[in-house]
C-alpha positions as CSV (number, residue, x, y, z in Angstrom):
1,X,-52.5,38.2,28.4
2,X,-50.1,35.5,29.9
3,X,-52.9,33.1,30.9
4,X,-53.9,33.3,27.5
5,X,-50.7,32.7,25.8
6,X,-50.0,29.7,28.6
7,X,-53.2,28.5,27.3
8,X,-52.4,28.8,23.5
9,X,-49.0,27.2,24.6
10,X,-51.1,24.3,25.7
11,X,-53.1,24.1,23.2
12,X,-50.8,23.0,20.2
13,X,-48.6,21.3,23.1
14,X,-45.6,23.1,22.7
15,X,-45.0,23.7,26.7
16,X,-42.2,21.3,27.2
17,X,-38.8,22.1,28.4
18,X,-37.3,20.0,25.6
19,X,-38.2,22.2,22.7
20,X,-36.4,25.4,21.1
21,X,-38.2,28.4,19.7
22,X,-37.0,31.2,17.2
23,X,-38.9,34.3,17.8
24,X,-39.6,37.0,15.0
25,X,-38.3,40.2,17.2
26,X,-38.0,43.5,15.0
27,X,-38.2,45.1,19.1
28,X,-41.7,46.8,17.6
29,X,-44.3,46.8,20.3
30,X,-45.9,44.0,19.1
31,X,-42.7,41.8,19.0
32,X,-41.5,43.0,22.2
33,X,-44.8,42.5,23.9
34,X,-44.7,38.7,22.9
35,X,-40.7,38.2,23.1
36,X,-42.1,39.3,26.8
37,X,-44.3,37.2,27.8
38,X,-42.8,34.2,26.4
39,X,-39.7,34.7,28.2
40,X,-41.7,35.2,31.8
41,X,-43.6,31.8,30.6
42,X,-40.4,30.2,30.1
43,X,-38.7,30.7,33.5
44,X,-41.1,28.2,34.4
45,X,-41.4,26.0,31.3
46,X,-37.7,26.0,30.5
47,X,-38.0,25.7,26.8
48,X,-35.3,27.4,24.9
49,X,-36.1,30.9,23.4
50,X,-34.0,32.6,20.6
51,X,-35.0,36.0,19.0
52,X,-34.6,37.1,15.2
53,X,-33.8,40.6,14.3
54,X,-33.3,41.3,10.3
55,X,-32.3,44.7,9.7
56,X,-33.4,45.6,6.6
57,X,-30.6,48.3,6.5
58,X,-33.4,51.2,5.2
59,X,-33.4,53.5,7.4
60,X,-29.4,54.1,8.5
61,X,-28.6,55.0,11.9
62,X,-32.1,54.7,13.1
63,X,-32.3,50.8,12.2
64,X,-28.9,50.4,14.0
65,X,-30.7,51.8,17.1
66,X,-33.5,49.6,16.7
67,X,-31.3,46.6,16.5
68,X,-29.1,47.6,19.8
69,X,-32.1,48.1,21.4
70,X,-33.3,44.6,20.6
71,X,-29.9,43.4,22.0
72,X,-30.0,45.2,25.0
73,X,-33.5,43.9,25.6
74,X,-32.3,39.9,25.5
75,X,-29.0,40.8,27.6
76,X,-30.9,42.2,30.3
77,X,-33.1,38.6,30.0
78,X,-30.2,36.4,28.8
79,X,-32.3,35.7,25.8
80,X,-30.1,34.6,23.1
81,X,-30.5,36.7,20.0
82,X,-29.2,36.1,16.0
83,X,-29.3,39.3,14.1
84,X,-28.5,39.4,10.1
85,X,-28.5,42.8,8.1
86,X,-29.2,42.8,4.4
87,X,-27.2,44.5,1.8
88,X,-27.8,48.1,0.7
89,X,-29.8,48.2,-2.3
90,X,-33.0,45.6,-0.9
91,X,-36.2,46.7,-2.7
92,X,-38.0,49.2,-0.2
93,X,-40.8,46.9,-0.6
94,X,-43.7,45.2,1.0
95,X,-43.3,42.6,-1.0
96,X,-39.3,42.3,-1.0
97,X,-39.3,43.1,2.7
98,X,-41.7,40.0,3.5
99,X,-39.8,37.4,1.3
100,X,-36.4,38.7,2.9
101,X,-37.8,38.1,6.4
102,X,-39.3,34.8,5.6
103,X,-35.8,33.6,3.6
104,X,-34.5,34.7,7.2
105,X,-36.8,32.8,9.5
106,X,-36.4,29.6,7.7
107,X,-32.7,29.9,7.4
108,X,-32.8,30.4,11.1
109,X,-35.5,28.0,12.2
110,X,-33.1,24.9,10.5
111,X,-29.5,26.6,12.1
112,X,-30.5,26.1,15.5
113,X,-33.4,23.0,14.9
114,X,-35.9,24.8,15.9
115,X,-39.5,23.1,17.1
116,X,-41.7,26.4,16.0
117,X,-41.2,29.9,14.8
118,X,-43.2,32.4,16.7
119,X,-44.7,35.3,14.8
120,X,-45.9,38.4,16.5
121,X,-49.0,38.7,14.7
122,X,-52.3,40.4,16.0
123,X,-56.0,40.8,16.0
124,X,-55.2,44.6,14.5
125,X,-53.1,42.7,11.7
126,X,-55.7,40.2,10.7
127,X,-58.0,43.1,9.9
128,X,-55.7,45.0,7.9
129,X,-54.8,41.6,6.0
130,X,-58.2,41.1,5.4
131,X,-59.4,44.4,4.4
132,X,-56.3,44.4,1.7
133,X,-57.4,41.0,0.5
134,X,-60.8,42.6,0.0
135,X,-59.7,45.9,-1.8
136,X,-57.5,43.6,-4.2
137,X,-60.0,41.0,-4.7
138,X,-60.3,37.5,-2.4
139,X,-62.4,34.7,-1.7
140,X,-63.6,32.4,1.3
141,X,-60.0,30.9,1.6
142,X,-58.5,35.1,1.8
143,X,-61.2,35.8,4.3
144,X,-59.7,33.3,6.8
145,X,-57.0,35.7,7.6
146,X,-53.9,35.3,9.5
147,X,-54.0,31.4,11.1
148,X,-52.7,30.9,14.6
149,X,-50.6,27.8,13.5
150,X,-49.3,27.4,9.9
151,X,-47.0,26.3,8.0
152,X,-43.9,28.3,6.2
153,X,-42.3,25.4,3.9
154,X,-40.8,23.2,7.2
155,X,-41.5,25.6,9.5
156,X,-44.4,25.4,12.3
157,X,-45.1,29.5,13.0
158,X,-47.1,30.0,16.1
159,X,-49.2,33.5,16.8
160,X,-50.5,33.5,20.4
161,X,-51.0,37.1,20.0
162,X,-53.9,37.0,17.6
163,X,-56.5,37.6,20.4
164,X,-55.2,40.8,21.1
165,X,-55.6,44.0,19.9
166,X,-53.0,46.9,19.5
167,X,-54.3,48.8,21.9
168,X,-54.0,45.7,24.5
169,X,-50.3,45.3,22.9
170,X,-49.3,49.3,23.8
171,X,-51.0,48.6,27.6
172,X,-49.2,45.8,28.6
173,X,-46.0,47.7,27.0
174,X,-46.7,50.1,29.3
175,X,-47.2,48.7,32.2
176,X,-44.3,46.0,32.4
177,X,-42.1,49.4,31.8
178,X,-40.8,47.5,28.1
179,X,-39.0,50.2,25.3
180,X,-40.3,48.8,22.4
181,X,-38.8,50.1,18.7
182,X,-41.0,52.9,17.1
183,X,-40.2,52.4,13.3
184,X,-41.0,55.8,11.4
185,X,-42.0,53.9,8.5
186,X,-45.0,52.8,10.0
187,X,-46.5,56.0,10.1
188,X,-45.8,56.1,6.1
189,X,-49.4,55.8,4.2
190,X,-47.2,55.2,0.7
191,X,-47.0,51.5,2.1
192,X,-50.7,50.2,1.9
193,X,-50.8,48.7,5.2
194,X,-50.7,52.0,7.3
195,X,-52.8,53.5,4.6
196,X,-55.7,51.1,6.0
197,X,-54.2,51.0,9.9
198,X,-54.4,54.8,9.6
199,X,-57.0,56.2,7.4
200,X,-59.6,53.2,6.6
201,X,-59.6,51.5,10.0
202,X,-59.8,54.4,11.8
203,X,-63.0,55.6,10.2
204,X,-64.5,52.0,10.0
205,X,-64.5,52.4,13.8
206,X,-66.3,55.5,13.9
207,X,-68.9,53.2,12.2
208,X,-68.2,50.6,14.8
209,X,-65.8,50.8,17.5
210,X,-65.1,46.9,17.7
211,X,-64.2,46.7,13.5
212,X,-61.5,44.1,14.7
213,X,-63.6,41.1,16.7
214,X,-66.2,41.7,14.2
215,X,-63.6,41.0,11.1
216,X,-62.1,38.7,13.7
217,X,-65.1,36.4,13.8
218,X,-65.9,36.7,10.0
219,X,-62.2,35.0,9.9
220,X,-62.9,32.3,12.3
221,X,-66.9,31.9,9.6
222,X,-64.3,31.4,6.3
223,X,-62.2,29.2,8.9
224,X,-65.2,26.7,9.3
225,X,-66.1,27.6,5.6
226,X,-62.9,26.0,4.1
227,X,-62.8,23.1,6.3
228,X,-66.1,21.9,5.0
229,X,-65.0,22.6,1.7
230,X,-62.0,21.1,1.9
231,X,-63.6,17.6,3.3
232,X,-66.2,17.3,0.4
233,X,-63.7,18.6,-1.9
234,X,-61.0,15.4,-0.6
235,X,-64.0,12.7,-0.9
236,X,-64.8,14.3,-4.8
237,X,-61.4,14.4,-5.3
238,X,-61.2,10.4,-5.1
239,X,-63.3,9.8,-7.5
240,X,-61.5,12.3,-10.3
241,X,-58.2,11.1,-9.7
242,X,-55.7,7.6,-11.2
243,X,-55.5,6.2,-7.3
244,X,-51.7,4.8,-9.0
245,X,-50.4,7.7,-9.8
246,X,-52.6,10.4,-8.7
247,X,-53.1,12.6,-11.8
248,X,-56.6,13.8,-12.5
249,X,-58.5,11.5,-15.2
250,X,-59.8,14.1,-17.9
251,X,-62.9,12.5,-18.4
252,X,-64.0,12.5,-14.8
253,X,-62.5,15.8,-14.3
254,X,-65.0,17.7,-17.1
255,X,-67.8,16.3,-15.8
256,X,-67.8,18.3,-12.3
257,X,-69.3,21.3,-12.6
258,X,-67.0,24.8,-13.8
259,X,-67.4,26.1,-9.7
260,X,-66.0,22.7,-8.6
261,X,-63.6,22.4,-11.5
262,X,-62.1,26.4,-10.5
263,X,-61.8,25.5,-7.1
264,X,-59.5,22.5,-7.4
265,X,-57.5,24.8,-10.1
266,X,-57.2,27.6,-7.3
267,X,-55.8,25.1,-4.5
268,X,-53.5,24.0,-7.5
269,X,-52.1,27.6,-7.7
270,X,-52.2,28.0,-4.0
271,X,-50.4,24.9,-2.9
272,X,-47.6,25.7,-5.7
273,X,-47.1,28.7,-4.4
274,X,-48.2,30.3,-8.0
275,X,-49.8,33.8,-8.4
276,X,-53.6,33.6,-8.6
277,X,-56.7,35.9,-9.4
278,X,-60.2,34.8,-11.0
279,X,-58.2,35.7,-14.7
280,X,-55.5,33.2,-14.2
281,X,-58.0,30.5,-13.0
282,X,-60.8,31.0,-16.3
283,X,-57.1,30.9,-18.6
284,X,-56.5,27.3,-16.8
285,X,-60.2,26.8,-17.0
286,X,-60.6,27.2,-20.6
287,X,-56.7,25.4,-21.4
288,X,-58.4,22.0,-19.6
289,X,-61.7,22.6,-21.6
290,X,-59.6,23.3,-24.9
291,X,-57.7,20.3,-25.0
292,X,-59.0,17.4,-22.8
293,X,-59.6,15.6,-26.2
294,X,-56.3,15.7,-27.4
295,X,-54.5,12.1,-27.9
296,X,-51.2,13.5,-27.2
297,X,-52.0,16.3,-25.4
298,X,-50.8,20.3,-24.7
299,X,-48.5,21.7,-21.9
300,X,-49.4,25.5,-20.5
301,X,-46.6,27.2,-19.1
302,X,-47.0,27.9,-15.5
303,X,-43.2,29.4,-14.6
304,X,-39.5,28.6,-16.1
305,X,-39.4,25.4,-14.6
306,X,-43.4,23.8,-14.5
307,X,-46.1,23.3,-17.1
308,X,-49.4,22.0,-17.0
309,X,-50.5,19.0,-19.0
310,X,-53.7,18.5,-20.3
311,X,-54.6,15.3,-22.8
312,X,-57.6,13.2,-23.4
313,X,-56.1,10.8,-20.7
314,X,-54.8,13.2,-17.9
315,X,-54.1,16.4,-16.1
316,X,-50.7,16.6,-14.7
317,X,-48.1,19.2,-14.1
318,X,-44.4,18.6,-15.5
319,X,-41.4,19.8,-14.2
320,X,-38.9,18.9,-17.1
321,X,-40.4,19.4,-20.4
322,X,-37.5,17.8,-22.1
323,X,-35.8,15.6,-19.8
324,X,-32.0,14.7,-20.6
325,X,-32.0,12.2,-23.3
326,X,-30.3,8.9,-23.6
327,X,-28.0,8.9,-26.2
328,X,-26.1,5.6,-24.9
329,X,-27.5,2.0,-26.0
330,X,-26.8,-1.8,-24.7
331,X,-26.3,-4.9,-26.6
332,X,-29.1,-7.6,-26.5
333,X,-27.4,-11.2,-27.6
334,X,-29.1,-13.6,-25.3
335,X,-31.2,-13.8,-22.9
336,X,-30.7,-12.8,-19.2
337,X,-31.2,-9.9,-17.0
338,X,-29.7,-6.5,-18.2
339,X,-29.5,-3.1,-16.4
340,X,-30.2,0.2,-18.5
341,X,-30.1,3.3,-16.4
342,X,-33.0,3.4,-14.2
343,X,-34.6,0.6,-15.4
344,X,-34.2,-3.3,-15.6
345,X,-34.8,-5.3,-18.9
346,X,-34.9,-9.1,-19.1
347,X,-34.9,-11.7,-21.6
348,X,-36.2,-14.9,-21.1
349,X,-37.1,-18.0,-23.0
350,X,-40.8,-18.9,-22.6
351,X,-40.6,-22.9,-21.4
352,X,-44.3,-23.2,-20.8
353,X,-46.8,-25.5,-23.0
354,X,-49.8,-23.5,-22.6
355,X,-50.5,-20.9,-24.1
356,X,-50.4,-17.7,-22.0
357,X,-52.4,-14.7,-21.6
358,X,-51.0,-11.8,-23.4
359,X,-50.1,-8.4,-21.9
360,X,-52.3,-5.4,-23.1
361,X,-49.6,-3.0,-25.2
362,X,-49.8,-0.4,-23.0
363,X,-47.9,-3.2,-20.5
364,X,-44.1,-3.4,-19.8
365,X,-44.1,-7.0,-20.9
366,X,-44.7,-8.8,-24.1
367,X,-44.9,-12.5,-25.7
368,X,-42.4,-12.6,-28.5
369,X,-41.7,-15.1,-31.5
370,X,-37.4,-14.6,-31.8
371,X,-36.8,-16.9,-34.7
372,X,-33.4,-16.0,-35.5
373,X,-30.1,-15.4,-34.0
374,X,-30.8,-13.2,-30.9
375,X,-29.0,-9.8,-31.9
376,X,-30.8,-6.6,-30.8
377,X,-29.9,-3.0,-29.0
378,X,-31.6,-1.1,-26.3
379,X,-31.6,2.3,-26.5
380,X,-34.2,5.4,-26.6
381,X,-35.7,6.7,-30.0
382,X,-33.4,8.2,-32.2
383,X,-34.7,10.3,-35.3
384,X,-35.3,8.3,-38.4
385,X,-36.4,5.1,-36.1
386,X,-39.3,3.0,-37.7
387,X,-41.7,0.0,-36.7
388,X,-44.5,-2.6,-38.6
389,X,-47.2,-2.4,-35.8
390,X,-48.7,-5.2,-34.6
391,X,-51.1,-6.8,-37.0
392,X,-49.8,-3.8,-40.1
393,X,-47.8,-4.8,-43.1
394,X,-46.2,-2.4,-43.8
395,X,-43.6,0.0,-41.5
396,X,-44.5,3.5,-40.3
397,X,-42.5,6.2,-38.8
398,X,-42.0,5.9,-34.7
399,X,-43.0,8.8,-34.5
400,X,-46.3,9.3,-36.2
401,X,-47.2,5.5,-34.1
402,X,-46.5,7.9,-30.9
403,X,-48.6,10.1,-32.2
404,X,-51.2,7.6,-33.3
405,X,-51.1,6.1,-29.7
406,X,-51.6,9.4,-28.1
407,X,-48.3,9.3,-26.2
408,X,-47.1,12.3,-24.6
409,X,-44.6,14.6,-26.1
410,X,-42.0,14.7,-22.9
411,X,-42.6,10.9,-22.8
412,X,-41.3,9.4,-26.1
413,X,-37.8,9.8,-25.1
414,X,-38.1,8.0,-22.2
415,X,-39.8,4.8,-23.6
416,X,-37.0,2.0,-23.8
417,X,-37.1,0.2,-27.7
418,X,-35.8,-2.9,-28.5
419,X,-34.0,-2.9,-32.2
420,X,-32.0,-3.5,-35.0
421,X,-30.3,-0.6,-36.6
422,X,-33.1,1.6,-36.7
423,X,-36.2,-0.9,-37.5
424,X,-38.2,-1.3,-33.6
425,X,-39.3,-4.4,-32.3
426,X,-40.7,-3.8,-29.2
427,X,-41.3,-0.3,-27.9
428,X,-42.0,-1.2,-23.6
429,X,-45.2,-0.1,-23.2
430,X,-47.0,0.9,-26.6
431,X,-46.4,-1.5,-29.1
432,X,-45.1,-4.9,-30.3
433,X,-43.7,-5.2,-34.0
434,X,-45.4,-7.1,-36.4
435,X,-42.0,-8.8,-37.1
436,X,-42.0,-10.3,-33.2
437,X,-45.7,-11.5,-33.5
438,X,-46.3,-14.9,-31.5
439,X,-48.9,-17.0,-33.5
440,X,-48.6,-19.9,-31.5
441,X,-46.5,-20.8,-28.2
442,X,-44.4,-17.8,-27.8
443,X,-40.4,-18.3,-27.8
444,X,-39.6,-15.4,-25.7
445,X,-40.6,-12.9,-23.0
446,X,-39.7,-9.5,-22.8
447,X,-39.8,-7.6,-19.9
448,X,-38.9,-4.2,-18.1
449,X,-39.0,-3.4,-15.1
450,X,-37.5,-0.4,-12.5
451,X,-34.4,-0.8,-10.5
């Protein structure tokens, strides 16, 4: 078992007597078994090891126990240990017990700068992971199981132990003479987890006695699986996507088949951390389908703080569906360079004799005709505000030219407008008033620009 975890060691290159691990160490055979052998590796390796016990203050006096034991343990080894116990009243939960541990690690792994968090994870685990993926429902990406190296926000979590078995975990226990923690709630089928380790596995070997390399190897299939999946997906992607700012293009996006179009929602869910099942994927399915011709487009509500946007232009997600608004404005009385928040506007007189080429509208620039005293505010929309598009004669409502231009709801207020009381000359980006219109050499430039 040491050769092998020297050789994992080697493998993602994390011998070196510079670096510092934190080690998940509940003092559980498993934990001990790898706390263990990393320490005899170390002696020679001389990186820095540190061991984690949480006590999730359920059990009383027999946690305590557990927790001297793990202390005794690293005295005897001068292993430096961190211990933390949580408050009475935790959730006796998988679920609560797994986010408190992993709010634990990562508060741990950025205390003492830590180069990788080492997880105590085995070949036994993986196939009770996977078989509980299967009984609630999982595909390809679920059947990869636990990963020897991934990723927990910042942290770099290493498990050389996923080779091994349990029952090579209890021998080497054994024989190096280690006193490893024997939580009772382990043996408690209430908790899904030992349901399968004790009743489902256990018959699944009568079937076949090596269960665990053969669920093992179907990991390492779905491992292969995903990775070409995931390259032809990243060239497809490419092609789908605005290469400025990265949303997906609606147009392009519809056209991939519904199988392609479900898998990039699904890494969606997965890479924001966001509950997923085949029902939430066909409800983000059929939003995309619903409104991908919508001018101004729709928002889904994904959690408190994120929606999804879907328009005939784009597919985004939004973080703040109404961003804090503006409500201060600038005074425009000559040209020059003026600074508005975030973003730059400038003023200048247009000295050339040629004609120029004209912006598109969509453009932060514009070619103006200023015939009269210079005299204008900058500010954000306000309600009430009203324009004379380009080319119109008459005025219209800001709002209903928004509208018209298919400009997204949580973007109006952030579109800079150059006016007079509340008439608009120039909205940056969308639309010139008729009022400013150039027919021959312009007079003026308008112009914004970021900070």
């Amino acid at each position: 078992m040491i050769n092998k975890v020297k050789n994992f060691l080697k493998k993602h290159g994390l011998n070196d007597s510079n670096k510092t691990f934190v080690v998940g160490f509940s003092g559980g055979y498993d934990s001990m078994c790898m706390l263990d052998i990393l320490y005899r590796i170390s002696e020679k390796s001389g990186f820095k090891l540190i061991a984690l016990h949480l006590n999730h203050n359920w059990r009383g006096r027999e946690a305590e126990i557990e927790q001297e034991n793990c202390e005794r343990y690293c005295k005897e080894k001068n292993i430096q240990i961190y211990t933390e116990t949580l408050p009475v009243g935790t959730p006796k939960t998988e679920t609560a017990a797994r986010e408190k541990r992993q709010e634990f690690f990562k508060k741990c792994y950025k205390k003492f700068n830590a180069d990788g968090l080492f997880l105590a994870h085995t070949k036994s685990d993986n196939t009770e992971t996977i078989l509980y993926r299967l009984s609630k429902g999982t595909g390809v990406k679920g059947l990869c199981g636990i990963l020897e190296n991934s990723k927990l926000d910042f942290c770099d979590v290493y498990r050389p132990l996923m080779p091994f078995s349990r029952k090579d975990i209890v021998r080497y226990c054994t024989v190096n003479k280690l006193v490893p923690n024997n939580d009772s709630s382990n043996f408690d089928t209430k908790y899904a987890r030992n349901f399968l380790r004790h009743q489902i596995i256990s018959e699944l070997k009568t079937i076949n006695p090596k269960i665990e390399d053969v669920i093992l190897n179907l990991s390492k299939i779905a491992i292969s699986e995903q990775n070409i999946i995931k390259e032809y997906l990243s060239k497809i992607k490419t092609q789908v996507t605005d290469k400025k700012e990265g949303f997906f293009v609606t147009e392009k996006f519809v056209e991939l088949s519904q199988d392609v179009q479900n898998k990039f929602i699904l890494d969606f869910l997965i890479e924001h951390n966001l509950d997923y099942d085949s029902k939430k994927v066909d409800e983000i399915y059929e939003f995309i389908q619903k409104n991908a011709n919508r001018k101004s487009g729709k928002t889904l509500s994904l959690t408190k703080d994120l929606w999804l946007f879907v328009s005939k232009e784009k597919i985004c997600t939004i973080e703040d569906l109404e961003p804090a608004k503006i409500k201060d404005e600038i005074k425009i009385d000559k040209c020059g360079t003026y600074v508005f928040h975030d973003k730059i506007f400038k003023l200048e007189e247009y000295k050339d004799s040629k004609m120029p080429v004209f912006p598109h509208s969509n453009e932060p620039a514009a070619y103006v005709q200023i015939d009269d005293k210079i005299d204008f505010r900058l500010r954000t929309r306000l309600h009430g505000d009203v324009i004379q598009p380009f080319g119109m004669k008459g005025t219209m409502k800001l709002k209903k030219l928004f509208i018209n231009k298919g400009i997204e709801k949580f973007k109006r207020d952030e579109i800079l407008l150059l006016c007079k009381g509340q008439e608009i000359f120039w909205a940056a980006g969308v639309c010139v008033s008729e009022k400013l219109r150039a027919d021959k050499l312009p007079t003026h430039m308008l112009k914004i620009e970021d900070r």
